[in-house]
C-alpha positions in Angstrom: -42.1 10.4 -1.1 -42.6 7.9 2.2 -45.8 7.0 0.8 -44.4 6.4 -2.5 -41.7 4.0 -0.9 -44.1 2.5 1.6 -46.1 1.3 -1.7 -43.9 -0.1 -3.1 -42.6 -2.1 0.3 -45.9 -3.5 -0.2 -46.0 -4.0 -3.3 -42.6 -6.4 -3.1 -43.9 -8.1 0.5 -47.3 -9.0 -1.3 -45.5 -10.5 -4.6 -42.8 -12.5 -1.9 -45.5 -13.9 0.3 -47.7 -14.5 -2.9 -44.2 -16.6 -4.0 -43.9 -18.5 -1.1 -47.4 -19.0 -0.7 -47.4 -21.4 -3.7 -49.1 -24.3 -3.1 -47.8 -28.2 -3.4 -48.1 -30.0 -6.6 -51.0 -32.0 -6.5 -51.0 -35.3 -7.5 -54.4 -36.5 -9.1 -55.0 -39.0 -12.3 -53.2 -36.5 -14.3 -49.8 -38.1 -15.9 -47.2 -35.2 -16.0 -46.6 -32.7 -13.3 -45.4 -29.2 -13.6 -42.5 -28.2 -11.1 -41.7 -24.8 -12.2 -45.1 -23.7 -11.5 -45.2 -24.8 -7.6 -41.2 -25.2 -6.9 -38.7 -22.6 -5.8 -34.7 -22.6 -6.1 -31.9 -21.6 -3.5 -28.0 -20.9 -4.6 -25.5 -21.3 -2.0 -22.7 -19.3 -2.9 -20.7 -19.9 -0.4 -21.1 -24.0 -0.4 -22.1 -24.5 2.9 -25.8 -25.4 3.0 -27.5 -28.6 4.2 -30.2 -30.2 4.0 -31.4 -28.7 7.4 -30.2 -25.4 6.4 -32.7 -25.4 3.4 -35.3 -26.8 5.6 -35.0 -23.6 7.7 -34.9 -21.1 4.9 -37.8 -22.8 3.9 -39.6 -22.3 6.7 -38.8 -18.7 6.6 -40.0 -18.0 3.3 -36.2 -17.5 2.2 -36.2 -19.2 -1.3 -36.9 -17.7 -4.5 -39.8 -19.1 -7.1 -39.3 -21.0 -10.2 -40.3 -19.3 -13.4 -43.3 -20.7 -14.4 -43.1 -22.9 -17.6 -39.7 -21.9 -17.9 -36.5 -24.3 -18.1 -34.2 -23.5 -14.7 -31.2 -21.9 -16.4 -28.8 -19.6 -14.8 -25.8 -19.9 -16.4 -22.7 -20.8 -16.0 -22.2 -21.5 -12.3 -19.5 -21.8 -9.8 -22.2 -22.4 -6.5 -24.4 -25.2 -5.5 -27.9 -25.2 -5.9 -31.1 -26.2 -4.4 -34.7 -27.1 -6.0 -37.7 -27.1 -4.0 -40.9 -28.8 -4.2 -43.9 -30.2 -2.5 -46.4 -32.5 -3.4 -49.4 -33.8 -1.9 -51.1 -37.0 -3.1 -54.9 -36.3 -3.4 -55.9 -40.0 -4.4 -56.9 -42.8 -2.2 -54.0 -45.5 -3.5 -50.1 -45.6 -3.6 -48.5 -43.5 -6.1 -45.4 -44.6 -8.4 -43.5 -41.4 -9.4 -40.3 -40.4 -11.7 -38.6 -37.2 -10.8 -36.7 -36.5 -13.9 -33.8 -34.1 -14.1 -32.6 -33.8 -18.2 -29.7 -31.3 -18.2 -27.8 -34.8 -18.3 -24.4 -33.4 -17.1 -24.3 -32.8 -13.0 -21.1 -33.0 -11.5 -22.9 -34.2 -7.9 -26.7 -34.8 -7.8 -28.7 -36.0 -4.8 -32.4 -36.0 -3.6 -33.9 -35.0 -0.2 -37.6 -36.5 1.0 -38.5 -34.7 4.1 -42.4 -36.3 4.7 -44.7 -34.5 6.9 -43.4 -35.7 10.3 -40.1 -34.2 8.9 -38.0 -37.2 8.8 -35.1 -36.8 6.1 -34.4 -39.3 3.6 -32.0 -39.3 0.8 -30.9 -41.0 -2.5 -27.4 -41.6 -2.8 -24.9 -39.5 -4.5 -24.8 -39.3 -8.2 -23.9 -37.6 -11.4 -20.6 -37.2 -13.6 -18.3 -37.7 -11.2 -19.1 -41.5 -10.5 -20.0 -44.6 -12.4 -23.0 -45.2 -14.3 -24.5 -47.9 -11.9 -24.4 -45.1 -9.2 -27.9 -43.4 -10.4 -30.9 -44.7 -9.1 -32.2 -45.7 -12.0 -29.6 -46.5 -14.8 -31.3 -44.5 -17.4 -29.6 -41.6 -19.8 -30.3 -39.0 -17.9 -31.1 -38.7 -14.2 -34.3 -40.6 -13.0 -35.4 -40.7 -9.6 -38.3 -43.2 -8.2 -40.8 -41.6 -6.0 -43.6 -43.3 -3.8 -46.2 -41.7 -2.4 -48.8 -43.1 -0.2 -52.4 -42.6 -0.3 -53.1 -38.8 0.5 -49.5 -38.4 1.4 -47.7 -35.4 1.8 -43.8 -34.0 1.3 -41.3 -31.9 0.1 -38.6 -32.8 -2.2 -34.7 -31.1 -1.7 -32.4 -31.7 -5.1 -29.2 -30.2 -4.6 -27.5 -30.0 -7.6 -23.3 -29.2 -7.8 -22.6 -27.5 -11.4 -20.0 -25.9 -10.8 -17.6 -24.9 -13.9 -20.6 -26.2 -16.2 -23.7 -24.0 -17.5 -26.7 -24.1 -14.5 -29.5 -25.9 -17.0 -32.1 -27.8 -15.4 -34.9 -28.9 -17.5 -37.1 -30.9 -14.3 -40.2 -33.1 -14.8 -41.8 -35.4 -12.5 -44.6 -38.0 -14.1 -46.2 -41.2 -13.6 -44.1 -44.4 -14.8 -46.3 -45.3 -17.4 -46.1 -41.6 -18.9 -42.4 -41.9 -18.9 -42.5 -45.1 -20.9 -44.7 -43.6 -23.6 -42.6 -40.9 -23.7 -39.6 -42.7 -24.3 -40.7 -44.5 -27.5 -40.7 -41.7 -29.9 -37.7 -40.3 -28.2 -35.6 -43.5 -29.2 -37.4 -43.7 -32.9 -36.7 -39.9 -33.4 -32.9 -40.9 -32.4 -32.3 -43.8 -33.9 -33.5 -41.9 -37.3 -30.9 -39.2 -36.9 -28.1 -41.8 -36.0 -28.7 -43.5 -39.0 -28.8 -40.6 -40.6 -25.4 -39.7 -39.4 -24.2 -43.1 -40.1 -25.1 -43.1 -43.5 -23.7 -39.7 -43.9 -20.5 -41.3 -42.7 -20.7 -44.8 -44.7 -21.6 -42.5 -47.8 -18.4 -40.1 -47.3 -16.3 -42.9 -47.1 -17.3 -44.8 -49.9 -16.8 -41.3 -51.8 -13.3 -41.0 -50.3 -12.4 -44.7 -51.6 -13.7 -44.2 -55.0 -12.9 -40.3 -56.2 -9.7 -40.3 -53.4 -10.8 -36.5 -52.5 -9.6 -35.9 -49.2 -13.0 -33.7 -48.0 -14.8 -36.7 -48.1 -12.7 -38.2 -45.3 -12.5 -34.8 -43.2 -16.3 -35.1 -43.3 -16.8 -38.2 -42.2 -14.7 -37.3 -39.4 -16.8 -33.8 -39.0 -20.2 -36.5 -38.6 -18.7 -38.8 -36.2 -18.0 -35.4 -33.9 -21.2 -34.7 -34.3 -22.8 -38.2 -33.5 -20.7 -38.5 -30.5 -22.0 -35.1 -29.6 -25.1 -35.8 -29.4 -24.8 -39.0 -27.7 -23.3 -36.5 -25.2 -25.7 -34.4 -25.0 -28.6 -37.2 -24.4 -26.8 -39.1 -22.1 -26.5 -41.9 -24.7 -22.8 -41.8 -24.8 -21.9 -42.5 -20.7 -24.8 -44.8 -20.6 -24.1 -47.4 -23.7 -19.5 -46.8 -24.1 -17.8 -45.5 -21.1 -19.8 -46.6 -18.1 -17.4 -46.6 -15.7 -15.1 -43.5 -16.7 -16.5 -40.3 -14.8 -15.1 -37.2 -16.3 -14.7 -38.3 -19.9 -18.1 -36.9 -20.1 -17.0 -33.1 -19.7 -14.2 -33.8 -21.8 -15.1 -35.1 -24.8 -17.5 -32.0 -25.2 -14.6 -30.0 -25.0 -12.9 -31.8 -27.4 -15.5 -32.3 -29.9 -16.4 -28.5 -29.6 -13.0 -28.0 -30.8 -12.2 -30.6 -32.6 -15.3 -29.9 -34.9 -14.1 -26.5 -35.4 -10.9 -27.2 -36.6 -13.0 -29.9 -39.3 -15.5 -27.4 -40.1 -13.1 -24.8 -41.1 -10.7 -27.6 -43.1 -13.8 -28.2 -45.0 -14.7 -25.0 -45.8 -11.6 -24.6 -47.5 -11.7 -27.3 -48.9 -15.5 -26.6 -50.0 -15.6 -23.6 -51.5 -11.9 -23.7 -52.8 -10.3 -20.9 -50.9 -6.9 -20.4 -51.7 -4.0 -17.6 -50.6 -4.6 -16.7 -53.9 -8.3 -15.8 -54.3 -8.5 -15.1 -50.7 -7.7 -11.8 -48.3 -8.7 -13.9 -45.3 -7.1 -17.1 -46.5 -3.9 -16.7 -44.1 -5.9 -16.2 -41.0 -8.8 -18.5 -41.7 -5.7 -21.0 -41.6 -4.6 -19.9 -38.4 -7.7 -20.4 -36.9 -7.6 -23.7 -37.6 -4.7 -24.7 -36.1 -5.7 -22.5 -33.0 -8.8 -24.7 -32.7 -6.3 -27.9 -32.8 -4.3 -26.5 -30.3 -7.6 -26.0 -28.6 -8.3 -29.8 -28.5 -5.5 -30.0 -25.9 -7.1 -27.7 -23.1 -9.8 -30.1 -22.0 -7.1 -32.4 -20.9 -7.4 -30.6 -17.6 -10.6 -32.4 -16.8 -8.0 -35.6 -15.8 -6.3 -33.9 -13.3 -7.2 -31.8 -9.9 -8.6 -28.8 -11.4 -9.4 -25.2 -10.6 -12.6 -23.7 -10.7 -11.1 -20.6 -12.9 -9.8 -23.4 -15.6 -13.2 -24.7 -16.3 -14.6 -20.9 -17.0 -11.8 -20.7 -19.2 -12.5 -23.5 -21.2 -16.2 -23.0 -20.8 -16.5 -19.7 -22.3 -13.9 -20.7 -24.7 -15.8 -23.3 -25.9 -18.6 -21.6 -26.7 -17.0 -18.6 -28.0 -15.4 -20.7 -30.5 -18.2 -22.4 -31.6 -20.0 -19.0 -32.6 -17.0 -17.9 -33.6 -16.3 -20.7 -36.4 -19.8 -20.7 -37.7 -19.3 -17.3 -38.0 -15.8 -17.0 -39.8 -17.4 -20.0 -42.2 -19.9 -17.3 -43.3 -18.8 -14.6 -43.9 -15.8 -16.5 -46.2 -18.3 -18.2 -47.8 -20.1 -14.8 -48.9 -16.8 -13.5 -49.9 -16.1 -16.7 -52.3 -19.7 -15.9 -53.9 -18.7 -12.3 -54.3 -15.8 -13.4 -56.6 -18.3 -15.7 -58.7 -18.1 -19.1 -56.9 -21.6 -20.4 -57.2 -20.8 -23.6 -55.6 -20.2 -21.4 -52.3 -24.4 -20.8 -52.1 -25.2 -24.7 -51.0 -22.2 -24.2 -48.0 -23.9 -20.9 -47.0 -27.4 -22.7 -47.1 -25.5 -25.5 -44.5 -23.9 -22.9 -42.3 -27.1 -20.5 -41.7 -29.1 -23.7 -40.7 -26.4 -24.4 -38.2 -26.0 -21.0 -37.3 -29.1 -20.8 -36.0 -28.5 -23.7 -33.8 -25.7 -22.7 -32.6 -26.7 -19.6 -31.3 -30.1 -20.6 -29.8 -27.9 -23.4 -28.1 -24.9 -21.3 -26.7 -27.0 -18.5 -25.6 -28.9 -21.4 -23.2 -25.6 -22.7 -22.0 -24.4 -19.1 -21.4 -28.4 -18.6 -19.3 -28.8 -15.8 -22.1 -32.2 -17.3 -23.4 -34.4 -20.3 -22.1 -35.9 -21.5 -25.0 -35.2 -24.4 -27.4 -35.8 -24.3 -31.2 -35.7 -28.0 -32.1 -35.8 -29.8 -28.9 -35.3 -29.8 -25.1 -32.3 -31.7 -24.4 -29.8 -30.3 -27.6 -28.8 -29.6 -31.6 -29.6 -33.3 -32.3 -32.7 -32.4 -35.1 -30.6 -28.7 -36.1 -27.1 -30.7 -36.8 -29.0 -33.4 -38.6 -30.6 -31.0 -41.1 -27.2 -29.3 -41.3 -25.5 -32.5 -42.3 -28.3 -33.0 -44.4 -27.8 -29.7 -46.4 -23.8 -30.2 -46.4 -24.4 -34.0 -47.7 -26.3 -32.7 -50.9 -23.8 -29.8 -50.9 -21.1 -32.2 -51.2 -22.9 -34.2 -53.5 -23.5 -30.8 -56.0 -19.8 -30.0 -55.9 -19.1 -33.6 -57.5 -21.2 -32.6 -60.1 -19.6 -28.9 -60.2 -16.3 -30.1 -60.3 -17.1 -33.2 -62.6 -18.7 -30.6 -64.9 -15.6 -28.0 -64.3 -13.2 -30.8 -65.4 -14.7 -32.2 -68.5 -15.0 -28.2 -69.7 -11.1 -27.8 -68.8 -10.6 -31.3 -71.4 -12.5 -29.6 -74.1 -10.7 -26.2 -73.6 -7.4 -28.8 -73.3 -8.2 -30.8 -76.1 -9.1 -27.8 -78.3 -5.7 -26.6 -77.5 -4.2 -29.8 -77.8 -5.5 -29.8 -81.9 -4.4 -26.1 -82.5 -1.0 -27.2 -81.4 -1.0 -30.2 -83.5 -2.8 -27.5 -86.4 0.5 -25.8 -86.0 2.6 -28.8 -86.4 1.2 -29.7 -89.3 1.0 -26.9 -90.9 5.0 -26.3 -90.1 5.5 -29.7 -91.1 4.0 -29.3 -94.6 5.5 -26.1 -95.2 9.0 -28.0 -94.7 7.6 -30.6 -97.2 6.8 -28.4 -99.8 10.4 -26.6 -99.1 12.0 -29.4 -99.1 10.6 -30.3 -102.1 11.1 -27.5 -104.1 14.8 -26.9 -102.9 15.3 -30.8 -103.8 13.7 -30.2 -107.1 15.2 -26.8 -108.2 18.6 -27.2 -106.4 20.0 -31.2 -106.1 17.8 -31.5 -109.4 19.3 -29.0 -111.4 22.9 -30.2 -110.2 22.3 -33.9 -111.1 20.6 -32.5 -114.7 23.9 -31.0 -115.1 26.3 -33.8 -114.3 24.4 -35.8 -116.7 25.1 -32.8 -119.7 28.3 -33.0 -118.4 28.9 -36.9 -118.5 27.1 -37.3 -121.7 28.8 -34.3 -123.7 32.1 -36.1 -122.7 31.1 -39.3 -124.8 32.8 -37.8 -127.4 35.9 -38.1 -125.7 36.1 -42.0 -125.0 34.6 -43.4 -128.3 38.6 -44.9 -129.0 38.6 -45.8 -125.2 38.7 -49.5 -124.2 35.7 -51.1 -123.5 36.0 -50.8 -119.7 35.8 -47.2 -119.6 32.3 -47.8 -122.0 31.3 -49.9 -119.1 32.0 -47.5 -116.6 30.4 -44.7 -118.5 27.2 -46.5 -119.1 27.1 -47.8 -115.4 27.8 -44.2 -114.6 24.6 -42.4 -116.5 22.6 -45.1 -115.3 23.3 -44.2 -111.6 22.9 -40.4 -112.6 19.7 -41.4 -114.1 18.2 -43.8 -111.3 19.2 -40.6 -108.7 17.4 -38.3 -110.3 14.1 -41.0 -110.5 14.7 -41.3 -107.0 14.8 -37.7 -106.2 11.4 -37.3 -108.4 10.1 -39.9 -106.5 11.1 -37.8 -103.4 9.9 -35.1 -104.0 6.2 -36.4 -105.6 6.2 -38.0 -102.2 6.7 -34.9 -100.0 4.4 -32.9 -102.0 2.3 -34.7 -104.3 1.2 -32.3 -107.1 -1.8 -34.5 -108.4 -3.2 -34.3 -104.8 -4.3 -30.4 -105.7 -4.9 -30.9 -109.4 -7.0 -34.5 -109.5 -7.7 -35.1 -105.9 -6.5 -37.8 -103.2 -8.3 -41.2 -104.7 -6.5 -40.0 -108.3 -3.2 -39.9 -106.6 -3.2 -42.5 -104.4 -4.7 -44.6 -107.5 -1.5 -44.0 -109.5 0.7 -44.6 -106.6 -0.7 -47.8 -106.1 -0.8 -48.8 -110.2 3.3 -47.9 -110.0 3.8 -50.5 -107.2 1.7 -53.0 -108.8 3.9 -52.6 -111.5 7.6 -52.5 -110.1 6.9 -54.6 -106.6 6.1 -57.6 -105.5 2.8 -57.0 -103.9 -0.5 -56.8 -105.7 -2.7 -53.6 -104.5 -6.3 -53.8 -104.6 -7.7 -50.4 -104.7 -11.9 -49.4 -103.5 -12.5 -46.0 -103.2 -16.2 -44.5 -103.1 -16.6 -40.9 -102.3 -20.6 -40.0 -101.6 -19.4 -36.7 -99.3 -16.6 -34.3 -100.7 -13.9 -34.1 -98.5 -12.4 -31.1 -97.1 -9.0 -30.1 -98.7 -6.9 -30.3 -95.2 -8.5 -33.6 -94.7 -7.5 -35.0 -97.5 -3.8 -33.7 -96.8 -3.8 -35.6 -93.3 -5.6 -38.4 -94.6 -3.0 -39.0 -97.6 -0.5 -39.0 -95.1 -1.9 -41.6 -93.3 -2.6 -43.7 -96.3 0.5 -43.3 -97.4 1.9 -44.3 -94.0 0.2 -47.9 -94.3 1.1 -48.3 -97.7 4.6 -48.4 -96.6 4.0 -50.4 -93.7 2.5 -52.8 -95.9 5.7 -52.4 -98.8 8.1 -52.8 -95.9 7.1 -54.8 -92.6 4.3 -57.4 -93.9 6.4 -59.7 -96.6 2.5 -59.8 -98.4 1.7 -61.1 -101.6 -1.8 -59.4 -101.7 -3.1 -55.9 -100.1 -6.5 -54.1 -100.2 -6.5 -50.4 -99.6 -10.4 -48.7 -99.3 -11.9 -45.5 -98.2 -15.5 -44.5 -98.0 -16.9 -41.2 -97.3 -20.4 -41.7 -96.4 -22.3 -38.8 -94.9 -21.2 -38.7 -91.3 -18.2 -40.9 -91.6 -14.9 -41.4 -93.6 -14.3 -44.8 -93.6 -10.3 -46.2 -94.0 -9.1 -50.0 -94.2 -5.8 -51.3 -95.2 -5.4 -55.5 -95.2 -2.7 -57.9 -96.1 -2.1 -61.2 -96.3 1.3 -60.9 -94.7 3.0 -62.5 -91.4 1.2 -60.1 -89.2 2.8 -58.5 -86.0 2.1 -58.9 -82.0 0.4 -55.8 -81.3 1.1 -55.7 -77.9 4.3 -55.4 -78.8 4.6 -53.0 -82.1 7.5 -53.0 -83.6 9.8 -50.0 -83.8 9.6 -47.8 -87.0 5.9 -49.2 -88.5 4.4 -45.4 -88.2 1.6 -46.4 -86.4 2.4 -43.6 -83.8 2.4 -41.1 -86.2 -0.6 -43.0 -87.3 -2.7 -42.5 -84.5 -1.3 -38.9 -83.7 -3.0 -37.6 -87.0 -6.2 -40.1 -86.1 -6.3 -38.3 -82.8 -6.0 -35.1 -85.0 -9.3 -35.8 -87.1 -11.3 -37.2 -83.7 -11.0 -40.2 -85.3 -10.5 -43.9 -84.1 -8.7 -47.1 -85.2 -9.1 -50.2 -84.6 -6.0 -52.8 -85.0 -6.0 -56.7 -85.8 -3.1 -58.9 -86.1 -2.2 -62.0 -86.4 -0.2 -64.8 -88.7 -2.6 -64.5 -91.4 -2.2 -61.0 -91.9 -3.0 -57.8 -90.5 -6.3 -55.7 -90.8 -6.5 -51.8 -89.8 -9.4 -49.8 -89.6 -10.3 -46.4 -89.4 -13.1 -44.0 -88.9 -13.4 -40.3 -89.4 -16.1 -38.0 -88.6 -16.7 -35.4 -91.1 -16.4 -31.8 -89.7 -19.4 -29.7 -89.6 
């Protein structure tokens, strides 16, 4: 058993001296520099240390080694902590160095030079909780110039303060002219996904302006979150809009974190149409959106004095709720495809994408994972593929719901013409009661006053010539109310329109008025397609609508009535030489309503033209299949 432990006591002395036997980065004509490979870390728990203290620890072998060709990441921290390093120029010339730290979010950053005869010199103080022009380079995240002299040796000290934050260090240190190169497809690869973002913005907005559907606007909103996000998360945002407001850094990732949330889930909703009444989860989905707007409100904390257990609070909250939403998105989403809502697939598509950002992101703020999907520094190429995917989802659920709509019209407008089918039909069933009752009833009783009147003739023949008068006059009026209820009745129920068909009837109609009116009818008719029976009905009506307009409203001397069946169309025009009418204006009790109701009825269209000179009406018909 000794022996057992005694090997092992080796074992762990031989891998710590091996550590802390790491030699100094050597700096040749290479341009990058590996740190995690030479350096070593220290974290002061109880935030005491100094520079002289990690000096001596260093001395002693005391500090633990870096992972090699691993990011720093520890989590979410409440110490300070130390990175160590040393270099040793192996070239004959001055050296121009950047020591780049990219976590871009330190609360309190400064670097320690101790050179060989072990004098100390440091950078100033920097980091989130000053001004911008306080780095030592003004650059997005924090750069640091280093000279070394021909064969010259050192050791850098960063001491890092992270507290309440997550204890990411990505560290590089390289040669100027790397740096530069580096930079240029770093700002081409940004500026792509900002315009990205700003189109997806410009694009939303224009939708919102021209359809007035409010998702549109909540999305827009959702993509500015993002794009200020990201300019978080680079650096971008303290470096080019808030320069001299330390804190507002912290904060708005707070608040975007919660604020997107809140917008995701709206949108959702709003997406995949989730209701209280196709939804079990509709009720608390709700709720979690407003918790998330209450949520926007605990950042504020960040302005004031704050405690060290208040930013682990909202730190874990944060992130929790980020997982948390992208979560709830999905599994609502499957439940709206369950019921049958195929729209819901292109939001899934969307959400999975940035699922998988999300969780490769939190789990390296929470020190859970040290690895990066898309890139080192954030979610800016995983949230821009998102937005891509919800963009073109957005765009698909126009067409859905454009596609939805016009199918509820044709159900509406096929139930539009069964109702007007019914109210037809009712109406000529009243017609033909009405004219049977007025032929068989008030015909029969006026048939019988006249028997009546005429049998008493007999009775006035010595009667003075007055009451001869008065007799005629009377027969005469018994007479013309009988015409007139025969003229009724034809009209409510034409007869001839079954027997000889509707350009017979309307023929003789016409040839009566010519005779007894004061306006000469011209009637064309040519019939190449058979007209169906119902049609006909409808389309008598209608004629026989603007022949009356004509007798009554124009004061004409001269009317043509024609219609045309060809082999797709039914073809109607009525014109008259009469004093017209403004048809802006129509006058009250012309028909033309009632007109266009049973237009409307045959999917027909009519086209109106009045002026001084007359009036001109025509009408078109297609034939039913």
């Amino acid at each position: 058993m000794k022996s057992f432990l005694l090997f092992w006591i080796c074992i762990l002395c031989g891998w710590s001296g091996l550590a802390q036997g790491r030699g100094p980065i050597l700096i040749d004509s290479a341009e990058r520099f590996n740190i995690s490979n030479h350096g070593f870390f220290y974290e002061d728990r109880m935030l005491t240390a100094t520079i002289d203290t990690l000096i001596h620890l260093k001395n002693l072998h005391r500090l633990e080694p870096l992972t090699p060709d691993k990011t720093f990441n520890k989590g979410f921290s409440e110490s300070y902590w130390w990175i160590v390093f040393d270099v040793h120029n192996i070239l004959n010339e001055t050296v121009h160095l950047f020591f780049n730290e990219r976590s871009n979010s330190i609360n309190r950053l400064q670097l320690f030079k101790v050179d060989s005869t072990g004098r100390v010199s440091a950078t100033g103080l920097t980091g989130d909780h000053f001004k911008f022009s306080s780095r030592p380079v003004e650059y997005h995240n924090y750069l640091f110039p280093v000279k070394l002299k021909a064969n010259e040796k050192a050791t850098f000290f960063l001491w890092a303060d992270k507290r309440g934050q997550n204890m990411t260090m990505p560290l590089g240190l390289a040669k100027d002219i790397s740096l530069m190169r580096e930079e240029i497809p770093f700002y081409t690869a940004f500026g792509i996904f900002v315009g990205i973002y700003l189109f997806a913005i410009v694009f939303n907005l224009f939708l919102y302006i021209s359809l007035r559907d409010s998702i549109h606007i909540y999305y827009a909103l959702y993509v500015i979150c993002v794009l200020i996000f990201n300019l978080e998360d680079e650096g971008l945002g303290f470096q080019w809009l808030y320069r001299d407001l330390p804190y507002l850094q912290d904060y708005l990732r707070s608040f975007i974190a919660y604020a997107s949330s809140a917008l995701l889930v709206h949108i959702m909703l709003l997406f995949i149409h989730q209701t209280r009444d196709n939804s079990r989860w509709y009720s608390i989905v709700n709720g979690y959106k407003w918790f998330c707007v209450l949520l926007m409100l605990l950042p504020a904390y960040l302005f004031f004095d704050s405690s060290l257990w208040m930013e682990k609070l909202n730190f874990y909250t944060a992130n929790i709720v980020a997982l948390l939403t992208v979560l709830i998105l999905i599994v609502n989403t499957i439940e709206r495809i369950i019921s049958g809502y195929r729209l819901a697939w292109y939001y899934l598509a969307s959400m999975l994408i940035l699922l998988l950002g999300i969780l490769n992101y939190v789990f390296n703020i929470l020190g859970i994972t040290s690895f990066y999907l898309f890139n080192t520094t954030g979610l800016v190429i995983g949230l821009t593929v998102e937005i891509v995917f919800l963009s073109f989802a957005l765009t698909q659920r126009y067409n859905f719901l454009k596609k939805e709509t016009r199918i509820l019209q044709q159900e509406k407008a096929k139930l539009e013409i069964a109702l007007v089918d019914d109210v037809f039909a009712v109406q000529e069933k009243e017609r033909i009661r009405l004219a049977r009752d007025l032929h068989d009833d008030l015909g029969g009783t006026l048939s019988a006053i006249k028997l009546n009147v005429t049998a008493f003739k007999a009775n006035i023949v010595k009667s003075p010539d007055e009451i001869h008068v008065f007799y005629q006059q009377t027969i005469r009026m018994i007479e013309t109310a009988c015409e007139s209820l025969r003229e009724i009745s034809h009209n409510l129920m034409p007869k001839t329109l079954d027997e000889k068909g509707l350009t017979h009837t309307l023929s003789e109609q016409l040839t009566e008025l010519n005779q007894s009116g004061h306006i000469s009818f011209e009637f064309v008719h040519e019939i190449g397609r058979a007209i169906l029976p119902e049609t006909e009905l409808t389309l008598y009506r209608i004629m026989k609508e603007l022949i009356n307009n004509v007798v009554r409203h124009s004061a004409a001397t001269k009317a043509s009535l024609q219609i045309i069946s060809t082999d797709e169309h039914i073809i109607v025009m009525c014109e008259d030489n009469g004093i017209g009418f403004d048809t802006g204006s129509t006058p009250a009790g012309i028909g033309l309503s009632n007109i266009r109701l049973r237009i409307n009825h045959l999917n027909g269209t009519l086209n109106l033209e009045s002026n001084e000179r007359g009036t001109s009406i025509s009408i078109f018909i297609p034939h039913y299949e």
